[in-house]
C-alpha positions in Angstrom: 117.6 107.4 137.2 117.0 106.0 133.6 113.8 108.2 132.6 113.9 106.3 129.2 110.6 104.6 128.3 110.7 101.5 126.0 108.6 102.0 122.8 107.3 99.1 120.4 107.8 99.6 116.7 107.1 97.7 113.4 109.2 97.5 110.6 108.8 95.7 107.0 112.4 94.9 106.1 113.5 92.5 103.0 114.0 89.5 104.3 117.8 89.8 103.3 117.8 92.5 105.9 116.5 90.7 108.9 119.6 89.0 109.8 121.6 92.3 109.8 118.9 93.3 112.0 119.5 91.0 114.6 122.9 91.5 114.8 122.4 95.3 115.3 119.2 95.0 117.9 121.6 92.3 120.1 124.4 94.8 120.1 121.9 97.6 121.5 120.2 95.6 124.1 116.9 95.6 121.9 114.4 93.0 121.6 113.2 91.5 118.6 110.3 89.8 117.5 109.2 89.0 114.0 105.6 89.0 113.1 104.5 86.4 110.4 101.7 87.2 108.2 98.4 85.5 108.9 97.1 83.3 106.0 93.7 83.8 104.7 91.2 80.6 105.0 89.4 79.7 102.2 86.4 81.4 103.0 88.3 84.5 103.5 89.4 84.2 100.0 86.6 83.2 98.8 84.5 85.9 100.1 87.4 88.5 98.9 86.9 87.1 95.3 83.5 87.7 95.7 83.8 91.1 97.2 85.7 91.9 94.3 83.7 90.5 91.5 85.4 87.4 90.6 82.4 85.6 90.0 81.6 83.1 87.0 78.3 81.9 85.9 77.0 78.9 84.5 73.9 78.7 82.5 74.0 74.7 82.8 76.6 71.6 84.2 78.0 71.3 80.8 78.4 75.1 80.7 80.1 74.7 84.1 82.4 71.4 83.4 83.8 73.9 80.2 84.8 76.8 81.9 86.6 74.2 84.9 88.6 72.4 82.0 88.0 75.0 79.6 
């Protein structure tokens, strides 16, 4: 009787490394999965920027055309 429980696991690898990977979990009966990053909205960054300060002011609309093109 096989009293061997599967277990999940996560692993950042290079992405040189991933295809040596496969190659070694399809030999050992493992599966594999890869997990992409999620990407942050706009509003996620923007909010981030803002959480961390990266805020400009403008005292006018010329003021802000010159710091766009500025």
């Amino acid at each position: 009787m096989n009293t061997l429980k599967a277990q999940t696991i996560q692993l950042t690898l290079p992405k040189a490394d991933i295809q040596m990977l496969r190659k070694l979990a399809s030999g050992m009966r493992w599966s594999l999965s890869t997990i992409t990053a999620k990407k942050k909205s706009g509003i996620e960054k923007g909010l981030e920027d803002i959480r961390k300060g990266n805020v400009y002011h403008a005292k006018d609309s010329q003021d802000l055309i010159k710091q766009i093109l500025g």
